[in-house]
C-alpha positions in Angstrom: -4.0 27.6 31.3 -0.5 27.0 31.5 1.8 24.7 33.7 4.6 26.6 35.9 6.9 24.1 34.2 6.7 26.7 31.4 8.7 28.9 33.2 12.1 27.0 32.7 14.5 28.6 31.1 14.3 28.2 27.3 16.7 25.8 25.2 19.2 27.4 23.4 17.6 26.0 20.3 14.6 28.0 21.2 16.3 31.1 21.9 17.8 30.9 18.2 14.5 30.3 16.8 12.9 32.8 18.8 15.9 35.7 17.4 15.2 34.5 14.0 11.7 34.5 14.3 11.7 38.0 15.5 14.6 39.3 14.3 13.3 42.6 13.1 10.6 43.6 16.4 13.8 42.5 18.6 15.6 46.0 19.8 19.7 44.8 19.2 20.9 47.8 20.5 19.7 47.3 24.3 20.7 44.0 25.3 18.3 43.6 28.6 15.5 44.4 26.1 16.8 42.2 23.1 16.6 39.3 25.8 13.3 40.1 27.2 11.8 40.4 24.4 12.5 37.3 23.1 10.8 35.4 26.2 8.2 37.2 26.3 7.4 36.2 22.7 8.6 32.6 23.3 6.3 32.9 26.5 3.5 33.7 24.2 4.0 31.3 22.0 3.5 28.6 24.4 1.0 30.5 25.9 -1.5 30.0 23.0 -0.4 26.7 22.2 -1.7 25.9 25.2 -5.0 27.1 25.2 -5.7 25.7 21.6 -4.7 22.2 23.2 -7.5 19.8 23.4 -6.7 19.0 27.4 -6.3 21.4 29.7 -4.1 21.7 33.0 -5.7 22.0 36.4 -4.2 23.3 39.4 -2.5 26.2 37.5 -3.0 29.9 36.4 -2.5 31.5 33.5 0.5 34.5 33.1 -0.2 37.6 33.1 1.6 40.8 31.9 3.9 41.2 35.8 4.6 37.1 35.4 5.8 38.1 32.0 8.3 40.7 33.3 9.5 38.2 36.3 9.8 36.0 33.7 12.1 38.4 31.6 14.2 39.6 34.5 14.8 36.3 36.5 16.6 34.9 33.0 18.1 37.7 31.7 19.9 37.4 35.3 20.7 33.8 35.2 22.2 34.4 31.8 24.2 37.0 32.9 25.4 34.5 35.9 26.2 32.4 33.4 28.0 34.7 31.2 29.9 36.5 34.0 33.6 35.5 33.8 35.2 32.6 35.8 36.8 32.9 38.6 39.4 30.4 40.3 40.2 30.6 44.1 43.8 30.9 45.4 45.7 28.1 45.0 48.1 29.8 47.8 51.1 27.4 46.3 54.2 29.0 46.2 56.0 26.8 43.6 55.5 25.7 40.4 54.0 22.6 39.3 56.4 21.4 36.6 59.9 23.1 37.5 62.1 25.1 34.7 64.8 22.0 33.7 68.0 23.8 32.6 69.2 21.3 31.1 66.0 20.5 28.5 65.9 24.2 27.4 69.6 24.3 26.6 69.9 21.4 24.1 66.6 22.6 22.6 68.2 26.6 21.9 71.4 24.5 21.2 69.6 22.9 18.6 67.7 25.8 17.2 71.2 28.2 17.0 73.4 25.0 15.1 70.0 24.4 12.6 69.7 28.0 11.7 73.4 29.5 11.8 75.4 26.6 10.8 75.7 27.7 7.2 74.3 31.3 7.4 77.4 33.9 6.8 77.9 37.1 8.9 75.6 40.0 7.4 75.6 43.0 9.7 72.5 44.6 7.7 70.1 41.1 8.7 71.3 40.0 11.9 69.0 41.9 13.6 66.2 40.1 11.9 68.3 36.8 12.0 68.6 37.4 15.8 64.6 38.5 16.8 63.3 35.1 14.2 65.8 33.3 16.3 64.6 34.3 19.7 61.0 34.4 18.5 61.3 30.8 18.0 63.6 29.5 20.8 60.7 31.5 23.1 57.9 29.3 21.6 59.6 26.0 22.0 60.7 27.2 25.6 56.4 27.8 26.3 56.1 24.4 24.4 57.6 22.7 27.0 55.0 23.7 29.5 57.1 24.5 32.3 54.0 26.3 34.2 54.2 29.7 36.7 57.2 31.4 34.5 58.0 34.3 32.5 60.9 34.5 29.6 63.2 36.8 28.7 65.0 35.2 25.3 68.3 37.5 24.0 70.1 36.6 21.0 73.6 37.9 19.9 75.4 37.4 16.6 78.9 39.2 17.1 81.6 39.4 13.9 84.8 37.5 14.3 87.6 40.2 14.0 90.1 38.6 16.9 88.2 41.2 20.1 87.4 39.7 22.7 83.8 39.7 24.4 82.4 40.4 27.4 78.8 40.0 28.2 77.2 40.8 31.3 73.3 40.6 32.6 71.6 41.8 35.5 68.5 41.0 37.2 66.4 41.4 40.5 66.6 37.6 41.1 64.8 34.9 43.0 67.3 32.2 43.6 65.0 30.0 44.9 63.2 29.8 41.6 64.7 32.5 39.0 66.9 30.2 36.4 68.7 31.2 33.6 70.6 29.2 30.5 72.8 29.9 27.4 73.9 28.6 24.1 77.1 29.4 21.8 76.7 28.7 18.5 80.2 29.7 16.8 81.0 29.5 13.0 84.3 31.0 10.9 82.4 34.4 10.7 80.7 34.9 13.8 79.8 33.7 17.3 75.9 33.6 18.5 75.0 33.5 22.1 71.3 32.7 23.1 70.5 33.7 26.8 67.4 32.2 28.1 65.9 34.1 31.7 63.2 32.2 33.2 61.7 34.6 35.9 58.9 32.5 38.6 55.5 34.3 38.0 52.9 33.7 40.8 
């Protein structure tokens, strides 16, 4: 005879034992039956314990072969429930928790431009490079500051000097509300760099 309490779904320890136990009878390539099969054999297992036991259990019947499939079905469910991906409900907040702060993200691209360029020379063939490793890394320390809700758009410029002059423009479909922007000049006797850092609200 066995108890109902048998019927609880199985400890992930048992589960493991149970795959390695039966790892070559188990079907891997359908996943409802891999599953099933492994209760049904854990189910066994306990079954005959049970009736080798010494005491028995009144008040209870044993399983048979349909309590076995129930068995299979209702955890194979509540282990895809607990599988399934989470969800989160709307927040419906319209505003970021931790604001974009202009003035933190400037010094730190300020910083970043001066350590890297203050003794590099102007080389027309690796500024690109110069310019995306640049970005790349003035993007990270910009996320690092976990301003939360926002999107960025870093640009870097290294321009020869050669007495021209400059003009840079940007546009963008822009929240004013919560859209902010920042830059950073970086000039040596060779070249001027200019780092533009776009941080768009992202609901």
């Amino acid at each position: 005879m066995i108890p109902n309490k048998i019927k609880v779904f199985p400890s992930s320890d048992t589960i493991l034992k149970c795959q390695k136990t039966f790892n070559n009878q188990i079907p891997k390539h359908d996943t409802k039956l891999y599953f099933f099969f492994c209760f049904k054999k854990y189910a066994q297992i306990l079954k005959d314990r049970m009736r080798s036991s010494s005491h028995e259990v009144h008040g209870t019947e044993p399983m048979d072969n349909e309590s076995f499939a129930e068995f299979g079905k209702s955890e194979i469910f509540s282990l895809k429930t607990s599988m399934a991906k989470i969800r989160y409900a709307n927040t419906y907040k319209m505003e970021p928790y931790r604001k974009f702060q202009a003035h933190l993200v400037r010094n730190k691209a300020q910083h970043i431009l001066t350590v890297e360029l203050q003794e590099t020379k102007y080389n027309g063939t690796t500024s690109v490079v110069l310019c995306n490793s640049i970005a790349d890394e003035i993007l990270t320390a910009v996320k690092d500051m976990g301003f939360d809700r926002y999107k960025y758009v870093v640009t870097v410029l290294i321009l020869q000097k050669t007495g021209q002059a400059i003009k840079i423009s940007s546009r963008w479909v822009w929240d004013v509300a919560r859209d902010n922007w920042v830059s950073a000049k970086c000039e040596t006797e060779s070249f001027v760099s200019l780092a533009l850092i776009a941080a768009c609200y992202y609901e």
